[in-house]
Structures are given as structure tokens and as C-alpha cells.
DSSP file (Angstrom, degrees, kcal/mol; ACC not computed):
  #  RESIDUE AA STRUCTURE BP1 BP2  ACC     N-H-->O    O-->H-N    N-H-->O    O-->H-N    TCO  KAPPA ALPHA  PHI   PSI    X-CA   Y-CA   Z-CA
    1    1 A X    >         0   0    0      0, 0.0     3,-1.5     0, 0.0     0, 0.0   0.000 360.0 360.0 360.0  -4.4 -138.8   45.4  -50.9
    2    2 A X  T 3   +     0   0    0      1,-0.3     3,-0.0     9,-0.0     0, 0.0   0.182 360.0  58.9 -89.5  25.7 -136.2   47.9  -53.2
    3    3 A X  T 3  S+     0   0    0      2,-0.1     8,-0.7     5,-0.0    -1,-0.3   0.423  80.1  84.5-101.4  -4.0 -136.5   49.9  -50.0
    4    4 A X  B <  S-A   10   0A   0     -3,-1.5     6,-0.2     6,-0.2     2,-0.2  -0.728  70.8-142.8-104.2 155.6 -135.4   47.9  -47.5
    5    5 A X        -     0   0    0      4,-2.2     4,-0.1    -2,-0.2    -2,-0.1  -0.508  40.2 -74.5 -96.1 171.9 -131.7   48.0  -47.0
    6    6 A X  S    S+     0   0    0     -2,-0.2     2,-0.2     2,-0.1    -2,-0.0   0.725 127.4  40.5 -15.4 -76.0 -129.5   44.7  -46.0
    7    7 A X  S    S-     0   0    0      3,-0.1     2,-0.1     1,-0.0    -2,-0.0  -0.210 125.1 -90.1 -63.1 173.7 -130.3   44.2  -42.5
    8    8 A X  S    S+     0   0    0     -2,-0.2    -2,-0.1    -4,-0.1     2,-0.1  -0.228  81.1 137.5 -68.6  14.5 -134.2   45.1  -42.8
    9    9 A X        -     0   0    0      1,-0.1    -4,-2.2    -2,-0.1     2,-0.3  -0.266  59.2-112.3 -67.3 134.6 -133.9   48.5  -42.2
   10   10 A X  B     -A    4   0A   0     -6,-0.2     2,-0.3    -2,-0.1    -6,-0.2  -0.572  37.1-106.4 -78.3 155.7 -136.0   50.9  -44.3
   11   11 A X        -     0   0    0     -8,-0.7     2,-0.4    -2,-0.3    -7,-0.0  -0.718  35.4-147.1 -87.3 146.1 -134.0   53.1  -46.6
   12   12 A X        -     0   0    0     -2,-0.3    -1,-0.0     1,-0.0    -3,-0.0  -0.973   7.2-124.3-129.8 116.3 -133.9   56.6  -45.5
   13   13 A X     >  -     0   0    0     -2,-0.4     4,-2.9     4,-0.1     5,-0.3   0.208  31.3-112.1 -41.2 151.5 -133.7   59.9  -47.7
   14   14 A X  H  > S+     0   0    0      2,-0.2     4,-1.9     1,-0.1     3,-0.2   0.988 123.9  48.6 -53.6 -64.2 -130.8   62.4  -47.2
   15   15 A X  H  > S+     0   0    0      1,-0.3     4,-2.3     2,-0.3     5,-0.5   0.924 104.2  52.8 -47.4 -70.1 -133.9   64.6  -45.7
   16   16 A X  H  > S+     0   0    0      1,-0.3     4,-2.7     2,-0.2    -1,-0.3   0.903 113.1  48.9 -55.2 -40.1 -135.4   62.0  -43.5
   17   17 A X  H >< S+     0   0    0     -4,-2.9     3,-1.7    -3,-0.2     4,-0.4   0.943 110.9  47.4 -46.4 -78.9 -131.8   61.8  -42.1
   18   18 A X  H >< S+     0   0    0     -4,-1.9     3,-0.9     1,-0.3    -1,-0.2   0.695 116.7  45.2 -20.9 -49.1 -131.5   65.6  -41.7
   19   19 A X  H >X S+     0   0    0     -4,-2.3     4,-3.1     1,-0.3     3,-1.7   0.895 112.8  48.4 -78.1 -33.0 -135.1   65.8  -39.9
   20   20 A X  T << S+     0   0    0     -4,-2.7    -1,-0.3    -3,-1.7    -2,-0.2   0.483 113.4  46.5 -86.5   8.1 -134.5   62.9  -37.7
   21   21 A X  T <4 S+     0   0    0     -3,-0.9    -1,-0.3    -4,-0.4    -2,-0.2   0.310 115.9  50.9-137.3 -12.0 -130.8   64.5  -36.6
   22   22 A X  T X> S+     0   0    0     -3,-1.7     3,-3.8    -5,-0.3     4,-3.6   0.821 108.5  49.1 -94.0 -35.7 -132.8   68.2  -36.1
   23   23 A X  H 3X S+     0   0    0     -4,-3.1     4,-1.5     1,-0.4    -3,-0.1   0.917 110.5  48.5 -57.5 -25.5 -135.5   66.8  -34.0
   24   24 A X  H 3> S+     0   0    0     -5,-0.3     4,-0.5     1,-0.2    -1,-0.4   0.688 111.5  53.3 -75.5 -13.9 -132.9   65.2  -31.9
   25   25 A X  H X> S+     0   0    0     -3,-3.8     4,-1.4     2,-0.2     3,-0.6   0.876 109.8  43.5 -69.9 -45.9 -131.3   68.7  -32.0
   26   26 A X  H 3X S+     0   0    0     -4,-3.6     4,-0.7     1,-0.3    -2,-0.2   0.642 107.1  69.1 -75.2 -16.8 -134.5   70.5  -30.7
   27   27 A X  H 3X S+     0   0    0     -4,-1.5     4,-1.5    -5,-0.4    -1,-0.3   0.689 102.3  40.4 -63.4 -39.7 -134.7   67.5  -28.2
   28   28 A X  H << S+     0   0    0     -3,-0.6     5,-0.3    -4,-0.5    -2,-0.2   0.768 113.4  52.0 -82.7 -47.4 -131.8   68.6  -26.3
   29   29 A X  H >X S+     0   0    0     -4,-1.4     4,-4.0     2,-0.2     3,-0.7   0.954 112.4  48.7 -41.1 -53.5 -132.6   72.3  -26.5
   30   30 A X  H >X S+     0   0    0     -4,-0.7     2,-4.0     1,-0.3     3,-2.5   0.950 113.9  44.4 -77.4 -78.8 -136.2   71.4  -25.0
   31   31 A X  H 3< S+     0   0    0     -4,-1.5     4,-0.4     1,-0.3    -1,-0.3   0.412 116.4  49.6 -46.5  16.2 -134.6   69.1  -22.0
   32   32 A X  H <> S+     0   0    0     -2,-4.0     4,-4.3    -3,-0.7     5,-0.3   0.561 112.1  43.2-110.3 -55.8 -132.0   71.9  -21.4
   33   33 A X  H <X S+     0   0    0     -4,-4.0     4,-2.9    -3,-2.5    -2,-0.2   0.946 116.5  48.3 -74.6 -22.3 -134.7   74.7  -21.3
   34   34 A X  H  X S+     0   0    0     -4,-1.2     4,-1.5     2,-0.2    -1,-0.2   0.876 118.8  49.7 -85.9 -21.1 -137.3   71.8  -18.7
   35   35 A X  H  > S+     0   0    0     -4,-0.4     4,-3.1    -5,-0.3     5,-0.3   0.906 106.9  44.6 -48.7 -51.0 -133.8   71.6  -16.8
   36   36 A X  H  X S+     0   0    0     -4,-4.3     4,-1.3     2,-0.2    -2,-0.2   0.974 119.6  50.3 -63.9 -44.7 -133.0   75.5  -16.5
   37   37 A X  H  X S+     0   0    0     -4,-2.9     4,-2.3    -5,-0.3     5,-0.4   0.970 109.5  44.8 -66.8 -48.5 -137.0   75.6  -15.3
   38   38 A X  H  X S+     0   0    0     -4,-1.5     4,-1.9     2,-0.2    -2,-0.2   0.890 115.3  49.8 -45.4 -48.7 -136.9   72.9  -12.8
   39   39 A X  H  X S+     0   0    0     -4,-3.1     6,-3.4     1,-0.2     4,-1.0   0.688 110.9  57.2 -70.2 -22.3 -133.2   74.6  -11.3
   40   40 A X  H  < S+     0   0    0     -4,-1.3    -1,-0.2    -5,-0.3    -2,-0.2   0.790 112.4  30.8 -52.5 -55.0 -135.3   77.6  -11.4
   41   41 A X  H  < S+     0   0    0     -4,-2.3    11,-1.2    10,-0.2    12,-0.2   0.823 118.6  57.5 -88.3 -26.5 -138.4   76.6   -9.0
   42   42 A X  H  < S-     0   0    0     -4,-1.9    -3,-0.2    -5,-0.4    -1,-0.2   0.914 110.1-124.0 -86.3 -25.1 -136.4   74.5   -7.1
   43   43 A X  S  <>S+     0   0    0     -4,-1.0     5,-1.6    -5,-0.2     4,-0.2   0.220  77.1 115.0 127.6 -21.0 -134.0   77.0   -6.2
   44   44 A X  T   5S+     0   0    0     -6,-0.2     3,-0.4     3,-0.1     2,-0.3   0.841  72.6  52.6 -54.5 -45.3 -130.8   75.6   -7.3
   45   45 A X  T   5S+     0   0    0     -6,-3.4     5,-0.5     1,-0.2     3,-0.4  -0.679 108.6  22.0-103.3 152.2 -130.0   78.4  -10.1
   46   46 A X  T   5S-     0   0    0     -2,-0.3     3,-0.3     1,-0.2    -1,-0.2   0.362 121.8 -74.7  73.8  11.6 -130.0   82.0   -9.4
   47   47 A X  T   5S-     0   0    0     -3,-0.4    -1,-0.2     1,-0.2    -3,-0.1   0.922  87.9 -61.9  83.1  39.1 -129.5   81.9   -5.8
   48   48 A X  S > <S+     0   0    0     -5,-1.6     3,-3.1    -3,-0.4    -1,-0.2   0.399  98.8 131.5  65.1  -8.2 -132.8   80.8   -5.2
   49   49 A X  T 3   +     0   0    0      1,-0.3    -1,-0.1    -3,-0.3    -3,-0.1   0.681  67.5  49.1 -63.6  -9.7 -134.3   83.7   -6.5
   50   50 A X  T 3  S+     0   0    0     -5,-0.5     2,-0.5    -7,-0.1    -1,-0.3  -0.334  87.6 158.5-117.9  39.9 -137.4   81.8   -9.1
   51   51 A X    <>  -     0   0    0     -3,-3.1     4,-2.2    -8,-0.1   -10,-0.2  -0.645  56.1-113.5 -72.1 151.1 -138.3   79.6   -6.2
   52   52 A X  T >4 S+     0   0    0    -11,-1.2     3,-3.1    -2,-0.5    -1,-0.1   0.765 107.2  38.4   4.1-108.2 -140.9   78.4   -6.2
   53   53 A X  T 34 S+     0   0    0      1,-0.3    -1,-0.2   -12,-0.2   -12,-0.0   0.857 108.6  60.1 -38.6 -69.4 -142.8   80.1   -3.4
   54   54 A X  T 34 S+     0   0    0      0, 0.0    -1,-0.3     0, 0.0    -2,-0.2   0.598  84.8 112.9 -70.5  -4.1 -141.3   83.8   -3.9
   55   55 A X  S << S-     0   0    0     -3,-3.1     5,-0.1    -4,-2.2    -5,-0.1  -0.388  75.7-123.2 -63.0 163.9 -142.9   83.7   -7.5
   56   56 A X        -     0   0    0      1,-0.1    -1,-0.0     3,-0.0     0, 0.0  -0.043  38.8-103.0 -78.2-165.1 -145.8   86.0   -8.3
   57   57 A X  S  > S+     0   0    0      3,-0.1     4,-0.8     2,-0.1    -1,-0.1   0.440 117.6  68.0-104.7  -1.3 -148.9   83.7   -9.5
   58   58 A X  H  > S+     0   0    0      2,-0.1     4,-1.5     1,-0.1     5,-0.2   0.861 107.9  33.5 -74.8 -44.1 -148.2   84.6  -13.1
   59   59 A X  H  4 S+     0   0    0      3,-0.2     5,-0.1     2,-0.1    -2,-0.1   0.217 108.2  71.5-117.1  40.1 -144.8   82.8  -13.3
   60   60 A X  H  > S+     0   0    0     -5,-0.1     4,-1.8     3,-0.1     5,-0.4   0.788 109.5  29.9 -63.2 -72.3 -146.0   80.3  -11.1
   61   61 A X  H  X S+     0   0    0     -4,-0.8     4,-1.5     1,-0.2    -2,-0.1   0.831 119.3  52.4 -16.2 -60.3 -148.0   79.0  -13.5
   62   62 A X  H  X S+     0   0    0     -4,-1.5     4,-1.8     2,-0.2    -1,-0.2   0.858 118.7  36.4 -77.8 -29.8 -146.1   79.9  -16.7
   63   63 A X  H  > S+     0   0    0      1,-0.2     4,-2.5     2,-0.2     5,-0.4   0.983 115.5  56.5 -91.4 -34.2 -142.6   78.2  -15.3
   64   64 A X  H  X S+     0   0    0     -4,-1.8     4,-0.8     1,-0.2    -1,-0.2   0.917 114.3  37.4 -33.4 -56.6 -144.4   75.4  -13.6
   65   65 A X  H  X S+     0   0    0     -4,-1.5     4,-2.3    -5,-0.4    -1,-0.2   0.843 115.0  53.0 -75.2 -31.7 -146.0   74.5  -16.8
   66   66 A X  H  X S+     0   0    0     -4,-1.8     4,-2.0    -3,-0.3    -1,-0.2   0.837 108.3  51.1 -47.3 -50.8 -143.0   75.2  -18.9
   67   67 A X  H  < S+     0   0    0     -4,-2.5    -1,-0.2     2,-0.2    -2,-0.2   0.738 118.7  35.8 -90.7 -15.3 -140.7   72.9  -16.6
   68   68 A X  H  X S+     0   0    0     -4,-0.8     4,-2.7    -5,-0.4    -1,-0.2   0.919 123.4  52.7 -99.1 -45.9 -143.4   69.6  -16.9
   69   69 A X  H  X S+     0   0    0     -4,-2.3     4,-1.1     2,-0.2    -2,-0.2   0.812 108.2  49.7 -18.9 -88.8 -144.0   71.1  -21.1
   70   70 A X  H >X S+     0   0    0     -4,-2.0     3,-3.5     2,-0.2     4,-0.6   0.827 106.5  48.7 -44.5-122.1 -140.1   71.2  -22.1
   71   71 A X  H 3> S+     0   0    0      1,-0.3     4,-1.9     2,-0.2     5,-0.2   0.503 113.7  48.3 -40.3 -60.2 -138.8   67.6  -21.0
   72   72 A X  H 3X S+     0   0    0     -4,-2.7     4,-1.7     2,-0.3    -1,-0.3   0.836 110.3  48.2 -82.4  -7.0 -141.6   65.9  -22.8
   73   73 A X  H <X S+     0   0    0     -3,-3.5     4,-0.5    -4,-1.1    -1,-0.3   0.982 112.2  55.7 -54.4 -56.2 -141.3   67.8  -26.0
   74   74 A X  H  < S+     0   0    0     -4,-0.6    -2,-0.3     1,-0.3     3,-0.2   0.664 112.9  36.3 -61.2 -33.9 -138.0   66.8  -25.4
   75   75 A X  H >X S+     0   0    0     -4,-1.9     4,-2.3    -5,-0.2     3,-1.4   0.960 115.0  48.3 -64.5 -64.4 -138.9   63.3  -25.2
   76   76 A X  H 3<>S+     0   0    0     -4,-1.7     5,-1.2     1,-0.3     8,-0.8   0.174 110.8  56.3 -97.9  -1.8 -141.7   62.8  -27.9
   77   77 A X  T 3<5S+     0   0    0     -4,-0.5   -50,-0.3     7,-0.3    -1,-0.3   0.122 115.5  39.5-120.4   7.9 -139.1   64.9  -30.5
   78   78 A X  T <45S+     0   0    0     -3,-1.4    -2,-0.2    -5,-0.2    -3,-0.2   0.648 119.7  40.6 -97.5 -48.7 -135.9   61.9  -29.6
   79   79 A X  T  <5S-     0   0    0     -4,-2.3    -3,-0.2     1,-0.1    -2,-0.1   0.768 119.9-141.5 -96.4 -10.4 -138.0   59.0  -29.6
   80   80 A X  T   5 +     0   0    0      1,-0.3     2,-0.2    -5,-0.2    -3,-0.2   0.968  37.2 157.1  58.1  73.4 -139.6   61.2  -32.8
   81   81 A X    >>< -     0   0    0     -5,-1.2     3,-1.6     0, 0.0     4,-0.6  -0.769  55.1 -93.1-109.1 177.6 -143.1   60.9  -32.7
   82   82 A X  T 34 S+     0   0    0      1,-0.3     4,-0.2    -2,-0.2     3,-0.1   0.874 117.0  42.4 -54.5 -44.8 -146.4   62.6  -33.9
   83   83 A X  T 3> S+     0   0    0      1,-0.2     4,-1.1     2,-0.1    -1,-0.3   0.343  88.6  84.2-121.0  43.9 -146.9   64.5  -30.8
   84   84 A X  H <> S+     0   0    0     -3,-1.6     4,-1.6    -8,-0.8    -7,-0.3   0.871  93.8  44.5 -53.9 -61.1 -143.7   65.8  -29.9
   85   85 A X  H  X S+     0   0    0     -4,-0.6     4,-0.6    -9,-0.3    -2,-0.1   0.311 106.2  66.1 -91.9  30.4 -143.8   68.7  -31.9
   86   86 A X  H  > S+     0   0    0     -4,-0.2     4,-1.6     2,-0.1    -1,-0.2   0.784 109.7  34.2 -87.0 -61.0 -147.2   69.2  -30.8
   87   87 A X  H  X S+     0   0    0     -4,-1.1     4,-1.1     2,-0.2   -14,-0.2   0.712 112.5  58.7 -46.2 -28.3 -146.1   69.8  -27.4
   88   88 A X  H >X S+     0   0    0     -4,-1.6     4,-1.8   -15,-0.2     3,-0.7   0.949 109.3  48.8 -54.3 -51.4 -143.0   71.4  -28.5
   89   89 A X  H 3X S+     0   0    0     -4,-0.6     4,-2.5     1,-0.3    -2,-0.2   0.888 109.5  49.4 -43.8 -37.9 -145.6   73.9  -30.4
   90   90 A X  H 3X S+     0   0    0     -4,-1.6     4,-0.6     1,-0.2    -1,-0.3   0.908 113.5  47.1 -85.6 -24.6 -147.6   74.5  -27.4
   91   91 A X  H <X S+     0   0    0     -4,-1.1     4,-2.2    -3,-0.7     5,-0.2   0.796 117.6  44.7 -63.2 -35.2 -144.2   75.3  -25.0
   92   92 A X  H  X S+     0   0    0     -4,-1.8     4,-2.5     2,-0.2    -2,-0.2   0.876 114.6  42.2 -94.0 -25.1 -142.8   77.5  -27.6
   93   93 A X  H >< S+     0   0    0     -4,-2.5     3,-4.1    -5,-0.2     5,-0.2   0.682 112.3  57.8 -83.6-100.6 -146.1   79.5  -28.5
   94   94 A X  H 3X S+     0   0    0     -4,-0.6     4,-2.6     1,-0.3     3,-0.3   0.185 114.4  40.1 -38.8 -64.7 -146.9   79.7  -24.2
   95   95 A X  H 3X>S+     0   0    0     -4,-2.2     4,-2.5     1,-0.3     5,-0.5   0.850 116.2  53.0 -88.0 -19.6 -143.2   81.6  -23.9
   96   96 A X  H <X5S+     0   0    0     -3,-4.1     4,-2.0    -4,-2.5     5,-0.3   0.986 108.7  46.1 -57.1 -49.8 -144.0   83.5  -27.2
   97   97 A X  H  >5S+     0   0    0     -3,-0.3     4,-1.4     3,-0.2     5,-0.4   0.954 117.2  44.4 -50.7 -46.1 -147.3   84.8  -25.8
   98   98 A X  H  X5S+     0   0    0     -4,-2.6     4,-0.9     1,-0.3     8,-0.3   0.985 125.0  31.1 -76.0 -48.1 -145.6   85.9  -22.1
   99   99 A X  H  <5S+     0   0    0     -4,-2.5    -1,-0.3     2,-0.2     4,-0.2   0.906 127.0  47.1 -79.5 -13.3 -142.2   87.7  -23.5
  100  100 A X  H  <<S+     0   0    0     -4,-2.0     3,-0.2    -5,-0.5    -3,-0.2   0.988 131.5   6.0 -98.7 -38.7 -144.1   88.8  -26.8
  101  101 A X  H  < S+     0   0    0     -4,-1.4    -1,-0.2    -5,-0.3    -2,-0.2   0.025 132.6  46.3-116.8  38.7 -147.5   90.4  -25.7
  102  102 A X    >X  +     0   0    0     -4,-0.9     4,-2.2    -5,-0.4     3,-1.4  -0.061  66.5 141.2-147.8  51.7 -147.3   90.4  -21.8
  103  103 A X  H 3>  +     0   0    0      1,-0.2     4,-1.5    -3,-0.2     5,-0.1   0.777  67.8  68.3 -56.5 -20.0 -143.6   91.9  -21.3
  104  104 A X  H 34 S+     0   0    0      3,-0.2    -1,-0.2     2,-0.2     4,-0.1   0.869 110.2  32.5 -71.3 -34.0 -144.6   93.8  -18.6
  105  105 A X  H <4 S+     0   0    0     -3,-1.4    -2,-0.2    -7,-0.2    -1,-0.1   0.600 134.6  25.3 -92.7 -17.9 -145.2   90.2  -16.4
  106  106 A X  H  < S-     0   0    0     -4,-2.2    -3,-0.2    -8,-0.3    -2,-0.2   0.395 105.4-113.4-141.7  19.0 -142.8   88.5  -17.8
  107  107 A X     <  -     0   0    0     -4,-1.5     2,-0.7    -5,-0.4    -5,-0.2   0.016  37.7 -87.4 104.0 156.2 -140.1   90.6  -19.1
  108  108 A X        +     0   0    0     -5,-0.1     2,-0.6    -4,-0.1    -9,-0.1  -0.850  46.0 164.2-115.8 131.5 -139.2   90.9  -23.0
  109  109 A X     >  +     0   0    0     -2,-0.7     4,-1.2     1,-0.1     3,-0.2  -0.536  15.0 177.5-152.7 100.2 -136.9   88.5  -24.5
  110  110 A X  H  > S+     0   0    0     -2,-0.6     4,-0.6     1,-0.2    -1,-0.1   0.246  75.7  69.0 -96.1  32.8 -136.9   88.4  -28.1
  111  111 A X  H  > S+     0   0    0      3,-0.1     4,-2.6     2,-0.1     5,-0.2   0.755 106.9  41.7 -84.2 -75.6 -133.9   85.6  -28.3
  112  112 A X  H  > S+     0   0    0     -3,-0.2     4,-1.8     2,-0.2    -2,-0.2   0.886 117.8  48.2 -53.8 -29.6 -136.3   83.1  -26.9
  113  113 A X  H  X S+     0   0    0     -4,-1.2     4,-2.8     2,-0.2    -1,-0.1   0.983 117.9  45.0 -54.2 -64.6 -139.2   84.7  -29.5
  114  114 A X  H  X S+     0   0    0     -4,-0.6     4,-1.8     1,-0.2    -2,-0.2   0.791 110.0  49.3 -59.8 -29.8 -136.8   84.4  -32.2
  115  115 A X  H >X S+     0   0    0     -4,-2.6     4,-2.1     2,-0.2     3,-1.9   0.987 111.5  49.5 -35.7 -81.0 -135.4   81.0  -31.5
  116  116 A X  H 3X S+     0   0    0     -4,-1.8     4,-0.9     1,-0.3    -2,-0.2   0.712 116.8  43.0 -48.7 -61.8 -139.0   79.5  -31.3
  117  117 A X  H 3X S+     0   0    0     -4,-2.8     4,-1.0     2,-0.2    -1,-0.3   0.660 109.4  58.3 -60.5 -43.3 -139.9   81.4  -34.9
  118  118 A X  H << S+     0   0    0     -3,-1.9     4,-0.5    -4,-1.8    -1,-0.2   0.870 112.1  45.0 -63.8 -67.9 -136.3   80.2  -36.3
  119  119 A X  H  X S+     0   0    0     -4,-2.1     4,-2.3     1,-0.2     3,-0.3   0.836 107.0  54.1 -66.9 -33.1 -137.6   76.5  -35.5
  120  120 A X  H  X S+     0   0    0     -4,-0.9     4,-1.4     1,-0.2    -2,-0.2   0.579 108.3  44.4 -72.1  -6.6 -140.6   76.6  -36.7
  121  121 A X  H  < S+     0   0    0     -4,-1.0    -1,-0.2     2,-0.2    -2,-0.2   0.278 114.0  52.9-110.3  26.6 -139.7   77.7  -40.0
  122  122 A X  H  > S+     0   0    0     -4,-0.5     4,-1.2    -3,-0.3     5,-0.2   0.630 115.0  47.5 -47.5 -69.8 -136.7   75.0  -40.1
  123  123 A X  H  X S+     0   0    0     -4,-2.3     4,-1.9     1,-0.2    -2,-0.2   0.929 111.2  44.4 -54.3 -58.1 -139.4   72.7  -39.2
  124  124 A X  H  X S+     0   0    0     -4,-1.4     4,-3.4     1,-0.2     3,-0.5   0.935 116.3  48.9 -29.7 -61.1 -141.8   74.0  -41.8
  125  125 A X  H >> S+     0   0    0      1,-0.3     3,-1.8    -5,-0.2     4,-1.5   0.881 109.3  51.5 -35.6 -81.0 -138.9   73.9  -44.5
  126  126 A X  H 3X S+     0   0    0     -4,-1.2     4,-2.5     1,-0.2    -1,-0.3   0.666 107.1  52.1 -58.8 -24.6 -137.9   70.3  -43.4
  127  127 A X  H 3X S+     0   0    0     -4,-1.9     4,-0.6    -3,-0.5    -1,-0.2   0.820 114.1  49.3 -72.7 -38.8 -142.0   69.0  -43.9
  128  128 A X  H XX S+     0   0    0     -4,-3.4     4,-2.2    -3,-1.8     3,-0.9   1.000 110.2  48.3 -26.8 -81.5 -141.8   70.7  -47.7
  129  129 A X  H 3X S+     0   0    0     -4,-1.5     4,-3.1     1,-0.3     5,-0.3   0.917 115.8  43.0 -44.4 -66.9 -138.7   69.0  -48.4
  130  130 A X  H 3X S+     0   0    0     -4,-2.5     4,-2.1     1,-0.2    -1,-0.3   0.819 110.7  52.9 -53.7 -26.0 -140.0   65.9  -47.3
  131  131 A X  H << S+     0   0    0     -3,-0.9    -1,-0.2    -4,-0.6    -2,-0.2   0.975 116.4  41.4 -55.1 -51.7 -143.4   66.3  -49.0
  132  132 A X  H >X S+     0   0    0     -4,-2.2     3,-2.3     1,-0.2     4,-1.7   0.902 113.1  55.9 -60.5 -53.7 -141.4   67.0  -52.5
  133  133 A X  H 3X S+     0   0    0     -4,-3.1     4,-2.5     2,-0.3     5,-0.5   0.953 112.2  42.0 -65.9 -68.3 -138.8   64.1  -51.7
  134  134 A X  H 3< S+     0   0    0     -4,-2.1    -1,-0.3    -5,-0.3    -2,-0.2   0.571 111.0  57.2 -84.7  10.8 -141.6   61.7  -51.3
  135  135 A X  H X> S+     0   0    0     -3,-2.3     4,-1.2     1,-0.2     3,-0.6   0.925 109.4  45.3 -87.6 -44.2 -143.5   63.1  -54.4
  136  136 A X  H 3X S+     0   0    0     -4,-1.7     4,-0.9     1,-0.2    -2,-0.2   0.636 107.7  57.4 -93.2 -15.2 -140.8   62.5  -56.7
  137  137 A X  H 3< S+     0   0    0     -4,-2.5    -1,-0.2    -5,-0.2    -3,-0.1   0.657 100.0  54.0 -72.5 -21.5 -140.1   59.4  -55.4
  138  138 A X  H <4 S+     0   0    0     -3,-0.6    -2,-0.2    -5,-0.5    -1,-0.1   0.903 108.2  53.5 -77.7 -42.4 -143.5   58.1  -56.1
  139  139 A X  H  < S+     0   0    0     -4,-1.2    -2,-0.2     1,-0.2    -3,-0.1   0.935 111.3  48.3 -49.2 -93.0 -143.0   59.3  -60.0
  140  140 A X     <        0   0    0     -4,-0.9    -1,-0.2     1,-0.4    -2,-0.1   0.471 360.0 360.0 -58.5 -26.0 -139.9   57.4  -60.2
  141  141 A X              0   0    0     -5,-0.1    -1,-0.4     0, 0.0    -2,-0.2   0.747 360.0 360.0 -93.6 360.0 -141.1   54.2  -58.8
């Protein structure tokens, strides 16, 4: 019970704060990028020019799957459960694979590469911290 605060709330490390305020960060990114793919196939952004239908069958696939991919990382990294950033992983390595070894089908664009690599080693970082955090807290009780 020297955890629990006043109201019945568990007490929460400066770190658990930090992680729980980037996943909500990465949450918004991800529903941003399964919006910009949906306005893409549907025809709304670019003057129609990613609909749907006039895509090849390579980035039929890739934005199709991207657009359903993106909003539920983005969900499952708010509501900040186990397999959010399990889907997030599988969204961000799918647009790593197409701009990083198939640039020729889908263009190269090493902003979105670097991003994705940027978050996962923030993430990594933040899964340390928290490992260490909750080692030394176990010594101490």
C-alpha cells in the first residue's frame, strides 16, 4: 500500500510519466500518418492523384495496409497497451522496408526512415530507464 497515492491511484515514476506522455506522443503521429493515408486513397489530398484505383499494385497494398496499420498503433499506443507498439513496429518497419530497400517502387524518403529509427531508440531508451527505475526500487523497498 506505500504506493498507492490518496485517491487509489498507483504511484507513478518520473519515467513512467515521461513514457506514458511519449506513447501518447507517437499516438498522434501514428493517427496523423493513418489520416494522410486514408486522404490519400480516397482522393481528398493531392488532387486525387494516390487514389485508390490509379495506384500501381505495389502501393495499393503498401498504403492500404499502412492506412488500416497507423490508426490502430495509434490507438493501442493512447489507450497504452502491450500490442500497440507491436503494431506500431510492424507500420514503421513495412515503410522502412519500401523507402529503404525498394526506392525504385516507392520512392526514397529517409525523413520517414529516420523518424521510425529515432522512435525506436527513444523507445528502447525509455524500456532501460524503466527497467533500472524499477530495479532500484526493489533494493530500496
Amino acid at each position: 500500500m506505500s504506493d498507492m497515492r490518496e485517491h487509489g491511484a498507483p504511484h507513478q515514476s518520473t519515467v513512467e510519466l515521461a513514457f506514458d506522455i511519449f506513447h501518447r506522443i507517437i499516438a498522434i503521429f501514428c493517427l496523423i500518418a493513418g489520416i494522410r493515408y486514408w486522404a490519400l486513397l480516397i482522393g481528398i489530398a493531392d488532387e486525387g492523384a494516390w487514389r485508390f484505383d490509379l495506384l500501381p499494385v505495389n502501393w495499393k497494398i503498401a498504403a492500404a495496409s499502412l492506412a488500416v496499420l497507423w490508426p490502430v498503433a495509434g490507438i493501442g499506443l493512447w489507450m497504452i497497451v502491450s500490442w500497440g507498439p507491436v503494431i506500431w513496429l510492424v507500420a514503421a518497419m513495412t515503410e522502412i522496408i519500401m523507402h529503404g530497400f525498394f526506392p525504385e517502387l516507392y520512392g526514397s524518403n529517409w525523413l520517414i526512415i529516420a523518424s521510425h529509427v529515432t522512435v525506436a531508440l527513444l523507445y528502447s531508451v525509455f524500456r532501460v530507464a524503466l527497467y533500472f527505475s524499477k530495479r532500484v526500487d526493489e533494493q530500496t523497498e
